[in-house]
LUMZA-572432 format. One record per residue (C-alpha): z, x, y. Coordinates in steps of 0.02 Angstrom, whole numbers. Each point is the difference from the previous one (the first is absolute). Layout:
<lumgus>
[lumgu [Z; X; Y]]
...
</lumgus>
This chain:
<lumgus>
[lumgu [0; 0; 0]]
[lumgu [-36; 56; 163]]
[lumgu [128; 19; 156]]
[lumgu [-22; 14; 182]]
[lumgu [143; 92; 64]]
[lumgu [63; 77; 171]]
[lumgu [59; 136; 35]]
[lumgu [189; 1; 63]]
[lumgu [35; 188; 49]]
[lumgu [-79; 159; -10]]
[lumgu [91; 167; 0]]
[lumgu [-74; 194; -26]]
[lumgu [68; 79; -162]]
[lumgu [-97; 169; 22]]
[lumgu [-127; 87; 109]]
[lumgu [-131; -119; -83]]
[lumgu [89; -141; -122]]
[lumgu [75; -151; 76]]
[lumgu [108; -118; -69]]
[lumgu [-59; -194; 4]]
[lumgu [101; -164; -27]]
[lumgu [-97; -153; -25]]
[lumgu [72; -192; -13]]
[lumgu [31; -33; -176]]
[lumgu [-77; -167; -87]]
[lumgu [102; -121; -86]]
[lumgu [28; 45; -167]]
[lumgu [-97; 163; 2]]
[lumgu [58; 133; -125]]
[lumgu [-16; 156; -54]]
[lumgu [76; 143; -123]]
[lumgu [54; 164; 81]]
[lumgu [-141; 130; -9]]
[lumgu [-119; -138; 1]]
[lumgu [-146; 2; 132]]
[lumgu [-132; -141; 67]]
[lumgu [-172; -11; 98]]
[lumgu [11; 3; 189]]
[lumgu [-131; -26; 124]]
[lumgu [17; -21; 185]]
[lumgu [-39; -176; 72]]
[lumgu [-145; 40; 116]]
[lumgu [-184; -47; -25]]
[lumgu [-68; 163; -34]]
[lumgu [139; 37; -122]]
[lumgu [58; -142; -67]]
[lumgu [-84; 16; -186]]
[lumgu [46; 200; -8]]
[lumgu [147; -13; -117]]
[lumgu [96; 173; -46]]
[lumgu [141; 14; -100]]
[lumgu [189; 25; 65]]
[lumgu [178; 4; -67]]
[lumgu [161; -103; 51]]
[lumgu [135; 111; 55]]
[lumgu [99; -156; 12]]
[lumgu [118; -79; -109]]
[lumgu [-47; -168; -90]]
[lumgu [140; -70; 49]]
[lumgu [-43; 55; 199]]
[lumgu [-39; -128; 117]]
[lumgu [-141; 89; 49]]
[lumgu [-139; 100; -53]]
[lumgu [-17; 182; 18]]
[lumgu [-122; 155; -24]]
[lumgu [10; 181; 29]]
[lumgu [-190; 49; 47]]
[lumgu [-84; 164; 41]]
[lumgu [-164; -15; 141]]
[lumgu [-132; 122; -39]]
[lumgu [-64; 11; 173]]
[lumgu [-146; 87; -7]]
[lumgu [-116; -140; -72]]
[lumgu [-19; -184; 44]]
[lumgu [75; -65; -157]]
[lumgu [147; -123; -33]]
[lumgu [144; 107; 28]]
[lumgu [-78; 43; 175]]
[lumgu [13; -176; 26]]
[lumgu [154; -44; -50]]
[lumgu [69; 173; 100]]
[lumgu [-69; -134; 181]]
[lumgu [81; -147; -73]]
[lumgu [131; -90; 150]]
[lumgu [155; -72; -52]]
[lumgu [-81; -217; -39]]
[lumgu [-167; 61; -72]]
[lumgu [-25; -76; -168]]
[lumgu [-43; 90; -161]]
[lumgu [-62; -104; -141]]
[lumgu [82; 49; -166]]
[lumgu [-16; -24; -200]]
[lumgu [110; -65; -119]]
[lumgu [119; 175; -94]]
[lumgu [-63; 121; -123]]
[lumgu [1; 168; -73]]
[lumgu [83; 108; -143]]
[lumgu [95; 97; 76]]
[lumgu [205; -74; -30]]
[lumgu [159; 54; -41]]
[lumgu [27; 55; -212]]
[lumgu [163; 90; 16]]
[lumgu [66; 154; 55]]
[lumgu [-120; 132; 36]]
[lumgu [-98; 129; 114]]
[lumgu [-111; -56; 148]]
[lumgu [-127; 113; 39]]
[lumgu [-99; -56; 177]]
[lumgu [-149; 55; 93]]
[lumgu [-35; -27; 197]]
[lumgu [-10; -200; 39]]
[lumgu [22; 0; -228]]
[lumgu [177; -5; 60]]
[lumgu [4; -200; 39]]
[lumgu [20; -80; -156]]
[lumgu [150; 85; -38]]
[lumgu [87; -44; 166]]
[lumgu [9; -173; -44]]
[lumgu [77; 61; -176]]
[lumgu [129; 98; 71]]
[lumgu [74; -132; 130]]
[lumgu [-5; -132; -132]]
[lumgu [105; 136; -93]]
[lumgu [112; 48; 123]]
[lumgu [46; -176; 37]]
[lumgu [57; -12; -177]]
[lumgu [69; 160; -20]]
[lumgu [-110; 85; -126]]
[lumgu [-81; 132; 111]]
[lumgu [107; 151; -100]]
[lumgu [-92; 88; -125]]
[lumgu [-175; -27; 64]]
[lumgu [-70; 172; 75]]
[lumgu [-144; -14; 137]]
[lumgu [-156; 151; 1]]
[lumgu [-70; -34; 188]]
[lumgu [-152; 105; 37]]
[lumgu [-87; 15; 169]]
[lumgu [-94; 109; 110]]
[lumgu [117; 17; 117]]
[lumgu [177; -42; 64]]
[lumgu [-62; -118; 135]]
[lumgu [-112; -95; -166]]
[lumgu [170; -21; -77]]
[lumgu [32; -225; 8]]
[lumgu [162; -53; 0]]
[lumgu [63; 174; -37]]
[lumgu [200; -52; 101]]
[lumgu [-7; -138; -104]]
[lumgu [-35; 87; -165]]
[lumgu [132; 125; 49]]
[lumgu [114; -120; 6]]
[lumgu [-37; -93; -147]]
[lumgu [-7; 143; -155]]
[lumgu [76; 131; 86]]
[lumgu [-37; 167; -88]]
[lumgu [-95; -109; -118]]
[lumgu [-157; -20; 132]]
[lumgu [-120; 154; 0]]
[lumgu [-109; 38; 114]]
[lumgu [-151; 100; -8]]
[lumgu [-122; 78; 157]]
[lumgu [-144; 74; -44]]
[lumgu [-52; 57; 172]]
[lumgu [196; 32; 69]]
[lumgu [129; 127; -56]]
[lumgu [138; -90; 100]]
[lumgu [211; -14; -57]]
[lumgu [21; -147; -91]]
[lumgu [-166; -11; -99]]
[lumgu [-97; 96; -126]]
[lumgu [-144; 68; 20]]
[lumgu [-144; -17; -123]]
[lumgu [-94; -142; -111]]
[lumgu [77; -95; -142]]
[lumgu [-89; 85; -107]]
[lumgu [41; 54; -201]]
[lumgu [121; 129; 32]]
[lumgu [79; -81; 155]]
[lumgu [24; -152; -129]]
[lumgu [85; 113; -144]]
[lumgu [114; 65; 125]]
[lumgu [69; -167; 63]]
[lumgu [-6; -103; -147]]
[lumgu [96; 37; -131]]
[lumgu [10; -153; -116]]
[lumgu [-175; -75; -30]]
[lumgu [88; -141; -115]]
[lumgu [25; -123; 158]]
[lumgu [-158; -108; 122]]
[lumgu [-103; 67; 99]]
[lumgu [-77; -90; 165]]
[lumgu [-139; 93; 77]]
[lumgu [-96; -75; 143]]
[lumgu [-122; 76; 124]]
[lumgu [-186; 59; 17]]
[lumgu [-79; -25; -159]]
[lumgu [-58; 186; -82]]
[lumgu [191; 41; 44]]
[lumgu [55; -161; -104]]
[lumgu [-108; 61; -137]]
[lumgu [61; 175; 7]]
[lumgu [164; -26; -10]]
[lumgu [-7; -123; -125]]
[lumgu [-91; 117; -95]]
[lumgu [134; 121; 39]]
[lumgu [130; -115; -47]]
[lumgu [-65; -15; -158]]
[lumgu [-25; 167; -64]]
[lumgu [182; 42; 48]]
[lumgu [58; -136; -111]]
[lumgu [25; -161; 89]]
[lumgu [-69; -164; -106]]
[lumgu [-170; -82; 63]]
[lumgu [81; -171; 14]]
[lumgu [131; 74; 101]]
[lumgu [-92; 52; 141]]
[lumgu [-43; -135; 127]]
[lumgu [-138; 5; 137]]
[lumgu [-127; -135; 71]]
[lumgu [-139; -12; -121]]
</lumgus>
């Protein structure tokens, strides 16, 4: 079903991701981790639907996503990055694979980062954030969403990475094989990995071959 929703409030997250919160419909749900197909209510982009994740809580009275603008073409994000707080965006009913299995390691990419947002609030509100471990890679520090919040949150069990920074608080380098081997110990546990998509196969390749079951790894098909 579709929705035509405003937008209540805007606010800047980093140097080029803003955070969003739309009205929510009556009855509209969603699992965390789940995503849906947004397009932005004007008549030139009205029928140009992309795909977005909730960083919201079902139980929210709103909605909410977390969205990076790539700036440097005239594509949807672009968009989005002009919207004023009461333009509409239409929106899809929820989908997606990616959801909560049980205790595990989240290993994020860039804007790969959003699904898991919504899984760790809906966590935290229930008090079963200890014991899952977050892998955060970026370019740099100023890439880094939510990174205060993620602090917070897992304490020494959130990780970042920088592959273009050497800078106190980070590591610097790729989650690669060997960075993997040295951070993970017990491959017996899930695995969440969410991002571009050759690292998503990589590492779940690399997952693999260090032990960790196929059907124990969960990413957006």
């Amino acid at each position: 079903m579709i929705h035509m929703l405003k937008v209540l409030d805007i606010q800047p997250v980093t140097h080029n991701v803003k955070k969003y919160r739309l009205e929510k419909p009556k009855g509209y749900f969603f699992i965390p981790g789940q995503a849906t197909e947004v397009a932005v209510n004007t008549a030139k982009w009205k029928n140009e639907f992309r795909p977005f994740t909730f960083t919201s809580l079902p139980e929210e009275t709103h909605l909410e996503f977390v969205i990076k603008s790539y700036r440097d073409h005239d594509g949807v994000t672009n968009q989005l990055d002009k919207l004023e707080i009461g333009d509409e965006l239409i929106l899809d009913d929820a989908w997606g694979a990616i959801q909560y299995k049980g205790k595990g390691v989240f290993i994020a990419g860039g804007a790969g980062i959003t699904p898991f947002i919504g899984i760790f609030r809906s966590l935290e509100e229930k008090d079963e954030l200890i014991g899952n471990t977050l892998l955060f890679a970026n370019k740099t520090s100023g890439d880094v969403i939510m990174e205060s919040y993620f602090r917070k949150a897992l304490g020494n069990d959130f990780i970042s990475v920088l592959e273009n920074e050497q800078i106190g608080g980070h590591l610097h380098g790729r989650i690669d094989k060997e960075f993997i081997k040295n951070h993970i110990r017990d491959f017996n546990q899930e695995f969440y990995v969410c991002g571009p998509e050759q690292m998503v196969k990589d590492i779940s390749k690399i997952l693999k071959e260090l032990g960790a079951k196929p059907e124990a790894i969960t990413f957006e098909k």
